[in-house]
N, C-alpha and C positions, 0 to 999 in steps of 0.2 A: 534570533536566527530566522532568514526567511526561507520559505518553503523554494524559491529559487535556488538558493545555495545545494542544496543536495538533490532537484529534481531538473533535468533536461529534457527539452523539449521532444529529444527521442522518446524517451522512458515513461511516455504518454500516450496512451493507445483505448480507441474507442470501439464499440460494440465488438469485444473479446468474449470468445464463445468458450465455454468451458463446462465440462459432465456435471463436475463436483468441487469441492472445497480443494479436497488434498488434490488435485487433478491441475488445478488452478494452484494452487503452491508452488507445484512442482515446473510448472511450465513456468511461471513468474523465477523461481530459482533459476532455472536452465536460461533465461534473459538476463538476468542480474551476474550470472556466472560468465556470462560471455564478458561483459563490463569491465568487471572486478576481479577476473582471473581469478576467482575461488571457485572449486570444486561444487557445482549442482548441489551434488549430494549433502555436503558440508551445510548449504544455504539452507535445502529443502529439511534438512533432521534439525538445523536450531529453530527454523519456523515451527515445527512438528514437537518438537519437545516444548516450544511457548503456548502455544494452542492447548496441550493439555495443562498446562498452570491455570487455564481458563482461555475462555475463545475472546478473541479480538474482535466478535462482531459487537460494537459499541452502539447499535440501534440506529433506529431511524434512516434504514439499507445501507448503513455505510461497515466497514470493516478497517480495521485498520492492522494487518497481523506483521510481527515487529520481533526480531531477533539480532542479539548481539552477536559480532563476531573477532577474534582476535584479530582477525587478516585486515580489519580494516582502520584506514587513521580519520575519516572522517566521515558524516552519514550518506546515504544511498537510499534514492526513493523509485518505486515504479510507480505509475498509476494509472486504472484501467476503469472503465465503465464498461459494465459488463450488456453484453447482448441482450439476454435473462436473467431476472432475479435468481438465485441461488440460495439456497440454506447454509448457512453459517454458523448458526447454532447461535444465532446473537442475543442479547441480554435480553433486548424485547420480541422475540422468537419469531418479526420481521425478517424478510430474505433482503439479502444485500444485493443490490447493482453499483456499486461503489466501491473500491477495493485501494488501498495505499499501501503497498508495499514498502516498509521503511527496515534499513538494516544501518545498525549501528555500531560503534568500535564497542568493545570489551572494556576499555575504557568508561567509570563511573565521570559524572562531570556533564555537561554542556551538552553531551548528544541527545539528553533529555528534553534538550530544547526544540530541536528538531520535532520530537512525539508532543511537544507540547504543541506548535505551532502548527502541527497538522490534525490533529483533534479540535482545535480552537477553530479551522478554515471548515472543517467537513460535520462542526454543529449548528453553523449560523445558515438560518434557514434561507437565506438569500443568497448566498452562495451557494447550496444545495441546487437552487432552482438553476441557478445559472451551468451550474456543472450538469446536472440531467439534461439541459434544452441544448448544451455547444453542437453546431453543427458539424464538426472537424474538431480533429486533431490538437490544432494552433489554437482555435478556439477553448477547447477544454483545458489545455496548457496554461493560459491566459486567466481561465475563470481561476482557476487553481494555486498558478504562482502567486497573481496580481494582486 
């Protein structure tokens, strides 16, 4: 699966300002919601309940925080480079400027491929450089999908 398939070139947004982690959830939800005609709320408490299984900050400033939802039939990705580092609470207790917003069907199966293929783009460090330096929008879409 390529990370094109579930991310548009909309749902890519660069120097995004945000307080805090849940601050940043929630306003990621309320964008994803507009989308996908699920309920904010609904988005923001499965991210909120994943988080406490353990936090999605995968190190290396990247985050990748990921919840299933029944309402959906196939994956959904935002992704944001953030303004500021942030705390995230990540594994290597580095702040994230990196954020991948991925929601996937309730459905077990295939949507796993999706988290695989976006964990695989946001560890190889030449792709990291290229996604931190995009000047635009189109550009960071580009570093990301391609």
């Amino acid at each position: 699966m390529k990370i094109s398939d579930f991310l548009s070139p909309t749902d890519v947004m660069i120097d995004v300002r945000s307080a805090n982690k849940l601050k940043l959830l929630q306003e990621l939800s309320r964008q994803a919601a507009s989308t996908l005609n699920v309920p904010a709320e609904r988005i923001s408490s499965a991210l909120l309940n994943r988080e406490e299984l353990g936090c999605t900050g995968v190190g290396g400033g990247v985050a990748i925080p990921h919840a299933r939802l029944q309402e959906l039939k196939k994956p959904f990705g935002i992704f944001v480079r953030l303004k500021r580092e942030m705390d995230f609470g990540a594994i290597d207790s580095r702040p994230v400027d990196l954020v991948f917003l991925l929601l996937l069907p309730a459905a077990e199966g295939d949507p796993l491929n999706a988290l695989a293929s976006v964990a695989r783009k946001l560890r190889t460090p030449e792709d990291l450089i290229r996604l931190r330096g995009a000047k635009n929008q189109a550009e960071l879409y580009s570093a990301i999908a391609g």
